[in-house]
C-alpha positions as CSV (number, residue, x, y, z in Angstrom):
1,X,41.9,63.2,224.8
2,X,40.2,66.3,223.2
3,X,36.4,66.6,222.6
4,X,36.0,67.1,218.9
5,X,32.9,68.6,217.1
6,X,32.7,67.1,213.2
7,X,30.7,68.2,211.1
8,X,30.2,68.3,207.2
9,X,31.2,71.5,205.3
10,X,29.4,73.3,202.8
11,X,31.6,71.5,200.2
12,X,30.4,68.0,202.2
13,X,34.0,67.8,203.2
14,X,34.8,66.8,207.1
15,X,35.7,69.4,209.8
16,X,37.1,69.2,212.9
17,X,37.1,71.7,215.6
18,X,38.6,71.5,218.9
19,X,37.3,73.9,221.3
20,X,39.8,74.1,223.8
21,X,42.5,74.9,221.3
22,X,40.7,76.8,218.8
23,X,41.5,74.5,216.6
24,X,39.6,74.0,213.3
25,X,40.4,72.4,209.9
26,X,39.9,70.4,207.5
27,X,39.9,66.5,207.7
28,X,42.0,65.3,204.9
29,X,42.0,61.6,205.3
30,X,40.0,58.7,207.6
31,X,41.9,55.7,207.9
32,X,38.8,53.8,208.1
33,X,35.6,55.1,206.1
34,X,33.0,52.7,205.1
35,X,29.7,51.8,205.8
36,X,30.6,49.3,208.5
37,X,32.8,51.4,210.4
38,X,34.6,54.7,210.5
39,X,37.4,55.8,212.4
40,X,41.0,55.2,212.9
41,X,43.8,57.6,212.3
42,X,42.5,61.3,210.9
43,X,45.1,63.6,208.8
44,X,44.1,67.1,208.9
45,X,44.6,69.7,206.4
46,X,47.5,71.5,209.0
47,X,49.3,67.7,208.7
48,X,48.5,66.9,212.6
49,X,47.1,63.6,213.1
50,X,44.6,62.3,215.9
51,X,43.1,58.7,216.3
52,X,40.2,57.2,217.7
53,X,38.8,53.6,217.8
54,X,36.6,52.4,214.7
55,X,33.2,53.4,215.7
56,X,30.5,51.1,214.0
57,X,28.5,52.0,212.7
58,X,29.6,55.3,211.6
59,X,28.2,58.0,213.3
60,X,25.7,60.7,211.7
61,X,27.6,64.0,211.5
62,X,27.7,66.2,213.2
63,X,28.9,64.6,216.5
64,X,31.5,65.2,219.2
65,X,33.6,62.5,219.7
66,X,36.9,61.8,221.9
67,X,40.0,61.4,220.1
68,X,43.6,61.0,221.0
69,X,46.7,62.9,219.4
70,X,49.4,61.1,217.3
């Protein structure tokens, strides 16, 4: 289970970054993104996928959260 810095992008879109693997890009799609709650599975850009739990209430970016691979 990776660390992973998010942050928002100039264009206010997601990033994730993965230190270990030197591993940024863009977050395409959040399976869960609404006021309550935010998390699930997250699509990147490069079509890998990583999950976490729904965190609630969403965090404020940027943040460093664990996720898991998929």
């Amino acid at each position: 289970m990776p660390n992973v810095m998010i942050r928002r992008n100039d264009d206010g879109k997601l990033s994730f970054y993965v230190a270990k693997k030197d591993l940024e890009a863009s977050v395409v799609s959040v399976e869960t993104d609404t006021r309550e709650s935010w998390g699930g599975e997250i699509q990147l850009d490069d079509g890998s996928r990583y999950y976490i739990d729904p965190v609630s209430p969403p965090p404020a970016f940027p943040t460093t959260l664990r996720f898991k691979r998929v």
